[in-house]
N, C-alpha and C positions, 0 to 999 in steps of 0.2 A: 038746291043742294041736297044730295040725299044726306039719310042720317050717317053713316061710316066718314062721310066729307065732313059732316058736323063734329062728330068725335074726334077727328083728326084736326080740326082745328082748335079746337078745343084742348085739346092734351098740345100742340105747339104752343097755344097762346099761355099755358099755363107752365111751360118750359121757360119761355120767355118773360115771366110775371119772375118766377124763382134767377131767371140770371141777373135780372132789374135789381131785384132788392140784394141777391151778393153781392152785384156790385154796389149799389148806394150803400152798405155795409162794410163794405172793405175800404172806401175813399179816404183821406188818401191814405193809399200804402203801398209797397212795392211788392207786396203777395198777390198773385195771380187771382183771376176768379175763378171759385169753385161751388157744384152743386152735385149732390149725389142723387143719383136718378137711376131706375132700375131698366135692368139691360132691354125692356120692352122700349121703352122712352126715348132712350138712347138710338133705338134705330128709327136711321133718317131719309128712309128708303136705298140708300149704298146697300150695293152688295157686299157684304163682308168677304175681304179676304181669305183665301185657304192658310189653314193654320199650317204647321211643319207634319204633325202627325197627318192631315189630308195629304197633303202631297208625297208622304211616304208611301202610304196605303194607294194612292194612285200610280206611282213608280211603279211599287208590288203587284200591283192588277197587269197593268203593262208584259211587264216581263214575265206573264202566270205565273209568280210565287203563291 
């Protein structure tokens, strides 16, 4: 396993260590779980969607505005 494969499991496992304990913190209760993680974290190899301002500025290229 190179090392970038090691970090990456690594930062998942550690993802998964934080939703573990919200949840055995939240039990029981009818509140959702939640964890705050910054937007590196958060990507889970998904392509993000284009925002509206993308797709405007794609429209405008389109039509050479």
């Amino acid at each position: 396993m190179s090392e970038s494969q090691q970090d990456e499991a690594r930062r998942r496992q550690k993802i998964q260590r934080q939703l573990d304990e919200a949840l055995a913190e939240s039990f029981p209760a009818s509140d959702p779980v939640s964890i705050v993680t910054s937007n590196e974290e958060e990507d889970w190899g998904e392509p993000a969607a284009p925002s509206a301002d993308d797709q405007d500025k794609e429209s405008d290229s389109r039509r050479g505005a």
